[in-house]
C-alpha positions in Angstrom: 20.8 25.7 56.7 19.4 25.4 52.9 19.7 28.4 50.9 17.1 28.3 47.7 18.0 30.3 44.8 15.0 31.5 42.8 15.1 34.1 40.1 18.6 35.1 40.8 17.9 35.2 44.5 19.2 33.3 47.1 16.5 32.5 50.0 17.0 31.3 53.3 14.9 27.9 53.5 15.2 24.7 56.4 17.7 21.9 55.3 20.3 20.5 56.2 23.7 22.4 56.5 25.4 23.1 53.9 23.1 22.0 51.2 22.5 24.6 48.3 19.4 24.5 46.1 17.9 26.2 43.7 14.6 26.4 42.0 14.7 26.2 37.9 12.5 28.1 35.8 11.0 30.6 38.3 9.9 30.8 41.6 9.0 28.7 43.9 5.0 27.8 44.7 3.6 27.7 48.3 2.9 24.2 49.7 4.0 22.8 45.6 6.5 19.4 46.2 9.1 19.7 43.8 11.0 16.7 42.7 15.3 17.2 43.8 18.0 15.4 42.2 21.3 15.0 44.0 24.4 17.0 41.6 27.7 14.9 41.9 28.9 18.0 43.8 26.4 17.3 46.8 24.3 20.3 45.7 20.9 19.5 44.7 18.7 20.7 42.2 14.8 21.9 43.1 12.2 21.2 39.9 12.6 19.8 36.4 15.9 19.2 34.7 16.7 21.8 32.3 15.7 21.5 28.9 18.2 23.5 26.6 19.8 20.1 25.2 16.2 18.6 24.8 15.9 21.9 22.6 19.0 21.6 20.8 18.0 18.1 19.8 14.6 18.7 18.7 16.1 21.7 16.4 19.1 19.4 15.0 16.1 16.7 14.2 13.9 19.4 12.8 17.3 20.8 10.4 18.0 16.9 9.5 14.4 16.3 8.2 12.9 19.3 6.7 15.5 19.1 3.4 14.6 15.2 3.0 10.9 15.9 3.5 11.4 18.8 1.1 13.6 16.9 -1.4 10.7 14.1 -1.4 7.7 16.7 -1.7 9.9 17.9 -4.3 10.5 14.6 -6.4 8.3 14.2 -9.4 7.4 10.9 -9.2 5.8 11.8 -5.8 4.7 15.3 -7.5 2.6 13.2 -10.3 1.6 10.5 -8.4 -0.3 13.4 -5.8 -1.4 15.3 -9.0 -3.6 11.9 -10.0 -4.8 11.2 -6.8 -3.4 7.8 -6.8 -4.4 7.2 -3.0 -7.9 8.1 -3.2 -8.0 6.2 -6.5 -7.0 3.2 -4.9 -9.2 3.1 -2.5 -12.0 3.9 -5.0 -10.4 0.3 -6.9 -10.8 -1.5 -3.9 -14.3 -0.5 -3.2 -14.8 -1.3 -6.7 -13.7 -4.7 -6.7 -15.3 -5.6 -3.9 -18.7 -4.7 -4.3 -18.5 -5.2 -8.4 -15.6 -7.3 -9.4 -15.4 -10.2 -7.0 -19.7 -11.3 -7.2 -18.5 -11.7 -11.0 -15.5 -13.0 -10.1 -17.0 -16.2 -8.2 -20.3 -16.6 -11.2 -17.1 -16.8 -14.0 -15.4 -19.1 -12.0 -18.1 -21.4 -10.6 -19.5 -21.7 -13.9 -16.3 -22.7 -15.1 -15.9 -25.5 -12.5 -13.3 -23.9 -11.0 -12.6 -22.4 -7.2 -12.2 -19.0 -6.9 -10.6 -19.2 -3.1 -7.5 -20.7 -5.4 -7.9 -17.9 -7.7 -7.6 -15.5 -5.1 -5.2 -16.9 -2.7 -2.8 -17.3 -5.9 -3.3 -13.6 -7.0 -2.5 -12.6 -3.3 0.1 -15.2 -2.9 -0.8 -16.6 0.6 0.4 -19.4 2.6 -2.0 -22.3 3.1 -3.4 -21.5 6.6 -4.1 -17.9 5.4 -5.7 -19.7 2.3 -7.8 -21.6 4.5 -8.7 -18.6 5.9 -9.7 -17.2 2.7 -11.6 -20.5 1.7 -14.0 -19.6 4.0 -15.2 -16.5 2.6 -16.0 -19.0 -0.5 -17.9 -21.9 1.3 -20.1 -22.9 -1.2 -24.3 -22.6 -0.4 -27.1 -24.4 -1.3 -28.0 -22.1 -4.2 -31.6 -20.9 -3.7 -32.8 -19.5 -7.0 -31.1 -19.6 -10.3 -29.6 -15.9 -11.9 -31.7 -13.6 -14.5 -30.6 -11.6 -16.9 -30.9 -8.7 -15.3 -28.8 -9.8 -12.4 -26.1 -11.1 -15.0 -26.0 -7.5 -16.7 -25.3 -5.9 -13.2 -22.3 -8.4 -12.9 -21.2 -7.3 -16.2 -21.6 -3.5 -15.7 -20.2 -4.0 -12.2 -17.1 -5.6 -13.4 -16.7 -3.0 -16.7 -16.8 -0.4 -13.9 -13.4 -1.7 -12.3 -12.1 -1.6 -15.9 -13.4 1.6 -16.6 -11.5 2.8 -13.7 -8.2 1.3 -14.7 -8.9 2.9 -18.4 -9.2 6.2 -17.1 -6.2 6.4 -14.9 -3.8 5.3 -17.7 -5.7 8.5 -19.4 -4.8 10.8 -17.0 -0.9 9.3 -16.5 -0.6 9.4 -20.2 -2.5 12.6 -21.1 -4.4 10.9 -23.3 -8.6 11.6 -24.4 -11.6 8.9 -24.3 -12.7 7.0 -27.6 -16.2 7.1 -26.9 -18.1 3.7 -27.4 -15.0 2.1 -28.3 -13.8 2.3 -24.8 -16.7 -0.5 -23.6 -15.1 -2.5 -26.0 -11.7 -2.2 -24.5 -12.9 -2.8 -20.8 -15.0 -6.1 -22.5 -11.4 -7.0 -23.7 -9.5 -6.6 -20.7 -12.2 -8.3 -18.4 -11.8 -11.6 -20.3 -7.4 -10.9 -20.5 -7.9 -10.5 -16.4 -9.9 -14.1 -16.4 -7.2 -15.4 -18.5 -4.5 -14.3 -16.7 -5.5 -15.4 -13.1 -6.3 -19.0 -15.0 -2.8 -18.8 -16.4 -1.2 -17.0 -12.8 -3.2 -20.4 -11.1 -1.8 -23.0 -13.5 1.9 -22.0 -13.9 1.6 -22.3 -9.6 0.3 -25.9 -10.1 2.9 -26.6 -12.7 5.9 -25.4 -11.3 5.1 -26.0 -7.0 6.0 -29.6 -7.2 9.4 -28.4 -8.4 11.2 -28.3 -4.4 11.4 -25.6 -2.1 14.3 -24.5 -3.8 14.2 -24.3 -7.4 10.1 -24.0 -7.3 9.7 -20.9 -5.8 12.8 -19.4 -7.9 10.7 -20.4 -11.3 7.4 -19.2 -10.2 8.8 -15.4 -9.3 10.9 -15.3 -12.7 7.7 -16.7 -15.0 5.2 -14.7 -12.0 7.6 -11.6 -13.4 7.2 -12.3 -17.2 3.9 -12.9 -17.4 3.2 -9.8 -15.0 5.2 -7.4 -17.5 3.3 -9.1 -20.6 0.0 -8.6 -19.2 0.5 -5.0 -17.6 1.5 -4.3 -20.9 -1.0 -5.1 -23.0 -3.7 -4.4 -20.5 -2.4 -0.6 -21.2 -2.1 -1.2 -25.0 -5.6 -2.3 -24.6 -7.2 0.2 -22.9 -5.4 3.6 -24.3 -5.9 2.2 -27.8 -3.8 3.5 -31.0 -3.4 6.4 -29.5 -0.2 4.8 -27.4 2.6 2.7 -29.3 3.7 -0.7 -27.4 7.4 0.8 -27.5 6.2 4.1 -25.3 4.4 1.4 -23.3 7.3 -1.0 -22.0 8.7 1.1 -19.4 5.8 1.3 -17.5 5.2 -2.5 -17.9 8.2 -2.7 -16.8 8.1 -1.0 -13.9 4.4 -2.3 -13.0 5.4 -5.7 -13.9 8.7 -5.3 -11.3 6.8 -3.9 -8.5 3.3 -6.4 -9.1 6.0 -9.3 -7.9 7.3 -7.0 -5.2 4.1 -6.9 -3.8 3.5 -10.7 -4.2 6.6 -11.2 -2.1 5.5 -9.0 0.5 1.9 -10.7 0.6 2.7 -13.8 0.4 4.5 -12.7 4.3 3.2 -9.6 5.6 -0.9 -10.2 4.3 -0.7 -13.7 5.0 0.3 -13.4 8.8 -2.4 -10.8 8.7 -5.0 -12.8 7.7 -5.0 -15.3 10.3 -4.2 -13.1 12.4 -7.8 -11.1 11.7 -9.6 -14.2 11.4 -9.0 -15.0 14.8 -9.5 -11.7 16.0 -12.7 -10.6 14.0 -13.6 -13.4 12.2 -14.3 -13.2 8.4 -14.6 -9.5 8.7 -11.5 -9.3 9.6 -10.1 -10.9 6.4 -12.4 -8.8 4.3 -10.5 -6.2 5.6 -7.0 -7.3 4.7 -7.8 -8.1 1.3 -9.4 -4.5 0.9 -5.6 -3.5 2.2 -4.2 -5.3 -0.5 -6.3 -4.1 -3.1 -5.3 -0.6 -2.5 -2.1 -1.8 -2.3 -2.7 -3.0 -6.2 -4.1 0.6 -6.8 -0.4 2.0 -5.4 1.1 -0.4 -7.9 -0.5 0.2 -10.9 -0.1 3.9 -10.5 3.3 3.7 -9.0 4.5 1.4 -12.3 2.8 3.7 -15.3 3.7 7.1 -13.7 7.9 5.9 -13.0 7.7 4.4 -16.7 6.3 7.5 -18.1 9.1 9.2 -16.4 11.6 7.3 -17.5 10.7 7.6 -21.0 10.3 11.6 -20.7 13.6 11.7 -19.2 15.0 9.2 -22.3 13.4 11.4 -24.9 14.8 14.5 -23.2 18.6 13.4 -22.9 20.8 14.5 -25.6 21.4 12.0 -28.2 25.2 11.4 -28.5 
């Protein structure tokens, strides 16, 4: 005989002799199958296992993360990077740069006689079948009409919008106002410092690839690094004006400069895989897609480099001078 235990009550039920179950968690439900496990003791249990561990582990996992969670809502370089937006602004960059930046991109560069699939598969630091991937997005057209100037205006305002919206997120890290009119000046200024940088990024890659597989790559991410912190820094000198000195500036360049290359490194394997991988799946869609990825990813950087430099210097300036 079975006896079945259910709400502290012991029923008489058919089994075999002397086999004692019991039914966990309430009683038991006419013509319901419940699954039994055997107990090492030969008596077996009727219905699901009991769940006060699983509850002790979900509270010690809850206790573990809510004073991280809370230290990181908590930090202030996660506090000010929130308080600007800095993932919706990102996005807003890469929208930017793709409708506006890049057709101005590829009319700078083909008048110049140069490619501008090696631009941006420098910038982005891909491997060569990734770059190949990229290429394609570039295939050159039979050009069907020539450009007015009404069409080369767009392209100029398109591209003055991307610098625009670089200008006013270093205003809003560094608390600083607009300079009116001056500021198209600034963006003009920048735009052509961009060009000049990506020819200078492209060229240094040229010069220094034939190098090995050793010392090559060592030489590119050192130079990559100094000319990263020179440009970040006067791309901010540039577009905040007089109003911010180069000194206040250099920890942010710093920092932007530090992080730009960390995210060269991790293109150069994470977007690259990812790129041929899309292109296979989706086709060139699917490659517009990853580089939109990594131009948010830029947008992270950029905010993520001015606002820990502006920290840093706050925190400087605050420390007690010995």
């Amino acid at each position: 005989m079975t006896t079945t235990r259910m709400n502290d009550r012991t029923v008489a039920a058919p089994g075999g002799a002397g086999c004692v179950c019991w039914l966990v968690g309430g009683g038991a439900v006419p013509g319901k199958v419940c699954h039994m496990s055997a107990e090492p003791s030969g008596v077996h249990r009727l219905g699901p296992p009991p769940r006060p561990r699983r509850r002790a582990l979900h509270q010690a996992s809850r206790e573990w993360a809510a004073p991280r969670l809370k230290a990181v809502t908590e930090n202030p370089l996660w506090t000010r990077m929130t308080a600007v937006d800095f993932f919706g602004n990102s996005i807003q960059l890469a929208a930017l740069a793709i409708l506006c930046f890049f057709p101005f991109l590829i009319v700078i560069t083909t008048a110049a006689g140069q490619d501008t699939a090696t631009v941006v598969t420098r910038w982005l630091g891909l491997d060569e079948p990734a770059s190949h991937a990229v290429a394609g997005l570039f295939a050159a057209t039979p050009a069907t009409g020539s450009s007015t100037v009404i069409s080369a205006c767009l392209l100029v305002l398109g591209a003055l919008a991307v610098a625009g919206t670089l200008q006013g997120w270093y205003r809003r890290v560094f608390d600083l106002p607009g300079r009116g009119l001056r500021d198209l000046g600034a963006q003009a200024a920048w735009l052509a410092g961009l060009l000049g940088y990506g020819a200078a990024h492209v060229a240094l890659s040229w010069a220094l690839g034939p190098l090995g597989p050793l010392v090559g790559p060592i030489l590119q991410g050192l130079t990559g690094l100094a000319l990263a912190v020179l440009f970040w820094w006067w791309t901010m000198k540039v577009l905040l004006g007089k109003a911010a000195d180069w000194m206040s500036l250099l920890p942010s360049a710093l920092a932007t400069g530090l992080f730009w290359v960390g995210l060269g490194a991790f293109s150069s394997r994470f977007f690259s895989d990812e790129i041929v991988s899309n292109k296979q799946s989706y086709g060139s869609i699917g490659v517009v897609m990853v580089i939109m990825s990594w131009l948010v990813a830029v947008g992270v950087v950029v905010h993520l480099g001015s606002i820990a430099g502006r920290l840093y210097s706050e925190r400087h300036a605050r420390a007690p001078r010995q």
